[in-house]
BAFI-956161 format. One record per residue (C-alpha): residue number from 1; residue in one letter; chain; x, y, z. Coordinates in nm, 2 decimals, decimal comma, m for minus. Example, Ala and Ser with C-alpha at 12.3 -4.5 7.8 and 13.67 -1.06 7.14 Angstrom:
2
+-----+----+----+--------+--------+--------+
:   i : aa : ch :     c1 :     c2 :     c3 :
+-----+----+----+--------+--------+--------+
:   1 :  a :  A :   1,23 :  m0,45 :   0,78 :
:   2 :  s :  A :   1,37 :  m0,11 :   0,71 :
+-----+----+----+--------+--------+--------+
//
This chain:
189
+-----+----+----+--------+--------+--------+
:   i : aa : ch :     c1 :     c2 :     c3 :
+-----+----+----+--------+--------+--------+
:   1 :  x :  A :  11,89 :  12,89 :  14,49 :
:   2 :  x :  A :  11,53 :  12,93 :  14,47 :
:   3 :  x :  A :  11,52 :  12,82 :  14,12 :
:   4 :  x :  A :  11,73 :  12,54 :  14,13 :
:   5 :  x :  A :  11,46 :  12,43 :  14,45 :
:   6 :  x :  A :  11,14 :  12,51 :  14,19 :
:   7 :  x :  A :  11,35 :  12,27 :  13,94 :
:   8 :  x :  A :  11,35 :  11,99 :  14,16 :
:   9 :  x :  A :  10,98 :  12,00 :  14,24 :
:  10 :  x :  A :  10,92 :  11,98 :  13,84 :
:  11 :  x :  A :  10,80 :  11,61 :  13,74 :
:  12 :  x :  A :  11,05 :  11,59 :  13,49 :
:  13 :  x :  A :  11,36 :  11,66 :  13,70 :
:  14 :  x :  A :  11,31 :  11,34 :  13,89 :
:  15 :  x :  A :  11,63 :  11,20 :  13,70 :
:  16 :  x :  A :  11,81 :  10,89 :  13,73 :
:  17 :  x :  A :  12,13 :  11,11 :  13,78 :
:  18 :  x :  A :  11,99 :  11,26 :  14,06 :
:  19 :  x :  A :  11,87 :  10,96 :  14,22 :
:  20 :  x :  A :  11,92 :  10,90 :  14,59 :
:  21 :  x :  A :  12,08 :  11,30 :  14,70 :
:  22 :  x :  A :  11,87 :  11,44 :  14,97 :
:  23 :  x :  A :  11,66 :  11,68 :  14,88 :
:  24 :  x :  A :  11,92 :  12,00 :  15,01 :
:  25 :  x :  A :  12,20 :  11,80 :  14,78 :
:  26 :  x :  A :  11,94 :  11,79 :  14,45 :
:  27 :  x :  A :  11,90 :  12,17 :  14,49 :
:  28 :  x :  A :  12,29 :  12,23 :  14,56 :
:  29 :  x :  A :  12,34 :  12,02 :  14,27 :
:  30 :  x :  A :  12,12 :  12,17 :  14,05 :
:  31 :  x :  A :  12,24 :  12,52 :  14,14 :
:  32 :  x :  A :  12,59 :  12,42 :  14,04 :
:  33 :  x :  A :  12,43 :  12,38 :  13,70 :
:  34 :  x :  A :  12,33 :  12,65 :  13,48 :
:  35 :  x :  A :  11,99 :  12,63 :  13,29 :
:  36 :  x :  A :  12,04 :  12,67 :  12,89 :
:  37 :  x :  A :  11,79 :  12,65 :  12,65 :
:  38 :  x :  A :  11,80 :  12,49 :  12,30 :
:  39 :  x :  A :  11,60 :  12,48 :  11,94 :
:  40 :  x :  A :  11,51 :  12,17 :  11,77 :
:  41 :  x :  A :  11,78 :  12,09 :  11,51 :
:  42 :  x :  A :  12,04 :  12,17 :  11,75 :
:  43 :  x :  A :  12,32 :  11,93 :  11,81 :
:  44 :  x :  A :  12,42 :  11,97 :  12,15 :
:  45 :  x :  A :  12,74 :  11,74 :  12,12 :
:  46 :  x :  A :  12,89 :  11,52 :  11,81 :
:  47 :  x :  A :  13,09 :  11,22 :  11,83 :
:  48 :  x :  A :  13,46 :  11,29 :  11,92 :
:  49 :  x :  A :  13,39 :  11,62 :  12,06 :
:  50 :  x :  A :  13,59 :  11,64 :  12,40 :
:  51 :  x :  A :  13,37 :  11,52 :  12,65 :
:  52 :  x :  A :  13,34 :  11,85 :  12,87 :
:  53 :  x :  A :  12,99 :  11,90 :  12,97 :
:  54 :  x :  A :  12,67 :  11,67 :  13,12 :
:  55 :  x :  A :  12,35 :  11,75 :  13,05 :
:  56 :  x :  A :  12,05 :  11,68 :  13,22 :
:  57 :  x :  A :  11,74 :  11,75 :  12,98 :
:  58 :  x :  A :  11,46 :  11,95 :  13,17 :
:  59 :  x :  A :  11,20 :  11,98 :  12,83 :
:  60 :  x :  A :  11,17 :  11,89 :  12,51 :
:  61 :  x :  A :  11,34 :  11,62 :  12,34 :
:  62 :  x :  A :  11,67 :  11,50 :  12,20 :
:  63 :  x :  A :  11,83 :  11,18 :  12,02 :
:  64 :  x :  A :  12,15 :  11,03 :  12,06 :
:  65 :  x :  A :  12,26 :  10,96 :  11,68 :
:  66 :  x :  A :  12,61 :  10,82 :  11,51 :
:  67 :  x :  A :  12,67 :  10,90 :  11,12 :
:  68 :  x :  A :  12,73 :  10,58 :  10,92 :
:  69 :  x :  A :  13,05 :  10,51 :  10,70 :
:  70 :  x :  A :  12,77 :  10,61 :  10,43 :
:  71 :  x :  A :  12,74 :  10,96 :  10,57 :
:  72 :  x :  A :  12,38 :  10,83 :  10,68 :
:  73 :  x :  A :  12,27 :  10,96 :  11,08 :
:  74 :  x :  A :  12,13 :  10,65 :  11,28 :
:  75 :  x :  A :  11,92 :  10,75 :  11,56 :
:  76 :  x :  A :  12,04 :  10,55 :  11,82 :
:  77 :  x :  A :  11,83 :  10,60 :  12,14 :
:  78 :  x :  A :  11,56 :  10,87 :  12,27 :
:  79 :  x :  A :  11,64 :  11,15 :  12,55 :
:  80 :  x :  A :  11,31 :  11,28 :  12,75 :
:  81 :  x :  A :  11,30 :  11,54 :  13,04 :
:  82 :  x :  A :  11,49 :  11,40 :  13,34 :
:  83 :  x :  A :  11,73 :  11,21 :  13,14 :
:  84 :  x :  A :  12,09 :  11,30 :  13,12 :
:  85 :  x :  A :  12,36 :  11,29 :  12,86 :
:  86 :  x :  A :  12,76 :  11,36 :  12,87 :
:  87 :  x :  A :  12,82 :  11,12 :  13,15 :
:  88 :  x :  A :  13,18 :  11,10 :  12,96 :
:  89 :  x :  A :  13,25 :  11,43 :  13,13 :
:  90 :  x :  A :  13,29 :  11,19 :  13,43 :
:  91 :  x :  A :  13,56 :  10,99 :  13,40 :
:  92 :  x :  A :  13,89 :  11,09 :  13,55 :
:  93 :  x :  A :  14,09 :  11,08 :  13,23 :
:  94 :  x :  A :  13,99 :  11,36 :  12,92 :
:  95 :  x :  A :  13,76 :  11,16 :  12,67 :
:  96 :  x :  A :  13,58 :  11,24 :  12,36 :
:  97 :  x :  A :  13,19 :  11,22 :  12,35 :
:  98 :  x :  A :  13,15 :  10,89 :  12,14 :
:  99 :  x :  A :  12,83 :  10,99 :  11,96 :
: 100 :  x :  A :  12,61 :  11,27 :  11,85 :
: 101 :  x :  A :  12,32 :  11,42 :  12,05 :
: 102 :  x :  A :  12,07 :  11,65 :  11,86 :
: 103 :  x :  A :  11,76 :  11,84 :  12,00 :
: 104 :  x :  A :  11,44 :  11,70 :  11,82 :
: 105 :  x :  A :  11,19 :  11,96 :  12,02 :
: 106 :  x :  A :  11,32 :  12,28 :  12,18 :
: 107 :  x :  A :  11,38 :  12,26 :  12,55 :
: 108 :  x :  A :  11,62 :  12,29 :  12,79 :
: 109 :  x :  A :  11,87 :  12,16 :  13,02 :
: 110 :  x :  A :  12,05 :  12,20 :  13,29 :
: 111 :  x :  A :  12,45 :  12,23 :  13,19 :
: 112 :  x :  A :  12,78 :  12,09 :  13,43 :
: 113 :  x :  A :  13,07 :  12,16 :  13,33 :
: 114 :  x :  A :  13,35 :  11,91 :  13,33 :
: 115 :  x :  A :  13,53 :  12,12 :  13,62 :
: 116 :  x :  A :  13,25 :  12,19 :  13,82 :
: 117 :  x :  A :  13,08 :  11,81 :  13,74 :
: 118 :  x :  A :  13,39 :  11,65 :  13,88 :
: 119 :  x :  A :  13,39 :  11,90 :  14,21 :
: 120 :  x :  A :  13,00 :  11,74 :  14,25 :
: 121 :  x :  A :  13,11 :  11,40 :  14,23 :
: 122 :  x :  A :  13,41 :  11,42 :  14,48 :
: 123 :  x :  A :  13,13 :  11,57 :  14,72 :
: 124 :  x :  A :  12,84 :  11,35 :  14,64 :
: 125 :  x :  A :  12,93 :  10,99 :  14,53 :
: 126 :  x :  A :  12,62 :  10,88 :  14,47 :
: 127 :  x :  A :  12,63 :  11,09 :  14,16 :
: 128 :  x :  A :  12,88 :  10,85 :  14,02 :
: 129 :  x :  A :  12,74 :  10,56 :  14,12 :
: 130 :  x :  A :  12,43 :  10,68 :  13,92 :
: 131 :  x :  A :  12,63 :  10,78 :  13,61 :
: 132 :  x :  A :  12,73 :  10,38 :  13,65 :
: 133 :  x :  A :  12,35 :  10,26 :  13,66 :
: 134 :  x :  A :  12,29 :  10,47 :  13,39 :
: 135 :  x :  A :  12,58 :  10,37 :  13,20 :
: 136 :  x :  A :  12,48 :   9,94 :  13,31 :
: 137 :  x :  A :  12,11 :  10,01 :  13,14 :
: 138 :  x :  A :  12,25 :  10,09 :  12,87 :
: 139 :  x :  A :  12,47 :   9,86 :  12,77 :
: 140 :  x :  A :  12,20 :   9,63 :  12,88 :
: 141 :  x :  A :  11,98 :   9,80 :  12,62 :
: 142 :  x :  A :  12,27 :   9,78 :  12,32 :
: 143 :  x :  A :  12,25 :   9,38 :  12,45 :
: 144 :  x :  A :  11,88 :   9,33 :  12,38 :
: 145 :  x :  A :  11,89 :   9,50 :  12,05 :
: 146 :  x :  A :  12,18 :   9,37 :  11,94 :
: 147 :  x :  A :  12,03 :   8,99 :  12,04 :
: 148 :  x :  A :  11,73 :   9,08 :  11,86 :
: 149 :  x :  A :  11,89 :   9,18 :  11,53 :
: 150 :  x :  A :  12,04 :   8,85 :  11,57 :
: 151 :  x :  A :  11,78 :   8,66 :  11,61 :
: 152 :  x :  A :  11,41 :   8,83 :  11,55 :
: 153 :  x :  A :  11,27 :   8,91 :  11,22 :
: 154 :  x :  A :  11,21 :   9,21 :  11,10 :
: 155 :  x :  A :  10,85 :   9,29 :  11,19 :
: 156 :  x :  A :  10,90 :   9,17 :  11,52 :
: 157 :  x :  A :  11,17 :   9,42 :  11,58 :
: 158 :  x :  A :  10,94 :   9,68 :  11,39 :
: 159 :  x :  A :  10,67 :   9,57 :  11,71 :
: 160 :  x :  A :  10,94 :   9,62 :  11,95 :
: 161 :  x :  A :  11,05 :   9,92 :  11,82 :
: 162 :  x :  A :  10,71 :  10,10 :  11,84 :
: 163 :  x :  A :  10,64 :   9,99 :  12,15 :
: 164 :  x :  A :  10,98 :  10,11 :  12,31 :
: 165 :  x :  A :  10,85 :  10,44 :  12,15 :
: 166 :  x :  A :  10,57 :  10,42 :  12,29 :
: 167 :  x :  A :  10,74 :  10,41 :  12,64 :
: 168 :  x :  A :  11,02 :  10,65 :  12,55 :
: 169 :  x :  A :  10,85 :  10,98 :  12,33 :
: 170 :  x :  A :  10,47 :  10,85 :  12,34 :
: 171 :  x :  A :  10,21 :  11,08 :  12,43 :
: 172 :  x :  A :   9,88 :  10,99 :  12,56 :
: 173 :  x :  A :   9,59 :  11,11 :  12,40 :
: 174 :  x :  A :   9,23 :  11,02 :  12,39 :
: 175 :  x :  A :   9,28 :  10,73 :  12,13 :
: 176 :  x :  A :   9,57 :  10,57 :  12,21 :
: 177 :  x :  A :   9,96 :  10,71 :  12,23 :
: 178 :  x :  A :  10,11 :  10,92 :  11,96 :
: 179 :  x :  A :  10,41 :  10,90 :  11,85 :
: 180 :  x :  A :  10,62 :  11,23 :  11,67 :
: 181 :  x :  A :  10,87 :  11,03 :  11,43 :
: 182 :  x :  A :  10,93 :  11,08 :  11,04 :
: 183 :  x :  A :  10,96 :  10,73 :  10,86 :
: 184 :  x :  A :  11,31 :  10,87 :  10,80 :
: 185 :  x :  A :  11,40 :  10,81 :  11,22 :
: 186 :  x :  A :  11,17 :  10,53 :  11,22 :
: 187 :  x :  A :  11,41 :  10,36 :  10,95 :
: 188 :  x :  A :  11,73 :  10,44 :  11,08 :
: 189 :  x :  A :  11,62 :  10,28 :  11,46 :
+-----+----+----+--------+--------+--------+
//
C-alpha cells in the first residue's frame, strides 16, 4: 500500500483516468494495479489483440501506431507519463484493442487487468466516466486532424504538427523545446 500512496504523489501519476477519486480511492486503485516495466521497442498491445489489460503509463514514452495496407506503421498519437491506454478493456462485452501501442523510451506502467479493471469500475464510477472523457478528446482530436487534412495545406499541418509535439513529448531546455522524433515518425504523423 505504501507504494501505490508514493505513486500517487509522483507528478506524472496525476492522470486523466484517475481524475476526481479521493485520494484513499487513487491509492486503492493503484494498488489493484501492478507496476511493470518496459524497454523501448516494446509493443505493449497490437491492433486486434483481445482487449484485456489498461495501462496507465508512469515513465517513459509510447505511441499509439496502426500498419497501413502497405505494411507501413503510422504513428498515430503520443502517450506521456499519466496517460492511459487499453480503455477497451472497459467495455462490458470482450473487444479487440483496435491499434498498436509501442514503447518509444523505457518506462513503466501501472497494469489492470480486464477482471480486476471491471471490479474497479463497478466500485468507482467515476473511473468510467473518465475512460468516457478520455475516449470524447479523442475523437475530438481524430476530428481536428481529420478537418485539417481536409482543408489545410501541407505546411500548415507540418506547423501544427510540431507544435502538438511540442505540447505532447517536448522538453524544455535552455533554447527552446526539443523534440526526440526520427523524420521517419515525423512523416508518418
Amino acid at each position: 500500500m505504501k507504494a501505490a500512496v508514493a505513486l500517487v504523489a509522483q507528478p506524472e501519476a496525476k492522470s486523466k483516468f484517475l481524475e476526481g477519486l479521493l485520494p484513499n480511492q487513487r491509492a486503492e486503485v493503484l494498488a489493484a494495479g501492478k507496476l511493470r516495466r518496459f524497454f523501448a521497442k516494446q509493443v505493449l498491445q497490437h491492433a486486434g489483440d483481445p482487449a484485456s489489460r489498461l495501462c496507465l503509463l508512469r515513465s517513459g514514452r509510447a505511441q499509439y501506431f496502426a500498419i497501413s495496407d502497405e505494411g507501413d506503421k503510422v504513428i498515430l498519437h503520443w502517450i506521456t507519463p499519466g496517460d492511459s491506454f487499453g480503455l477497451a478493456a472497459m467495455v462490458p462485452e470482450s473487444r479487440s484493442f483496435l491499434l498498436g501501442v509501442e514503447m518509444v523510451e523505457s518506462g513503466s506502467a501501472i497494469v489492470w487487468e480486464r477482471d480486476r479493471l471491471r471490479s474497479l469500475t463497478a466500485r468507482f464510477p467515476r473511473l468510467f466516466e473518465n475512460a468516457l472523457t478520455i475516449t470524447y478528446d479523442g475523437f475530438v482530436r481524430l476530428l481536428c486532424v481529420h478537418m485539417s487534412l481536409s482543408s489545410r495545406s501541407a505546411a500548415h499541418r507540418l506547423r501544427q504538427t510540431v507544435v502538438d509535439l511540442c505540447y505532447g513529448i517536448g522538453r524544455s531546455v535552455s533554447r527552446g523545446v526539443e523534440i526526440e522524433i526520427t523524420n521517419e515518425e515525423l512523416a508518418s504523423m
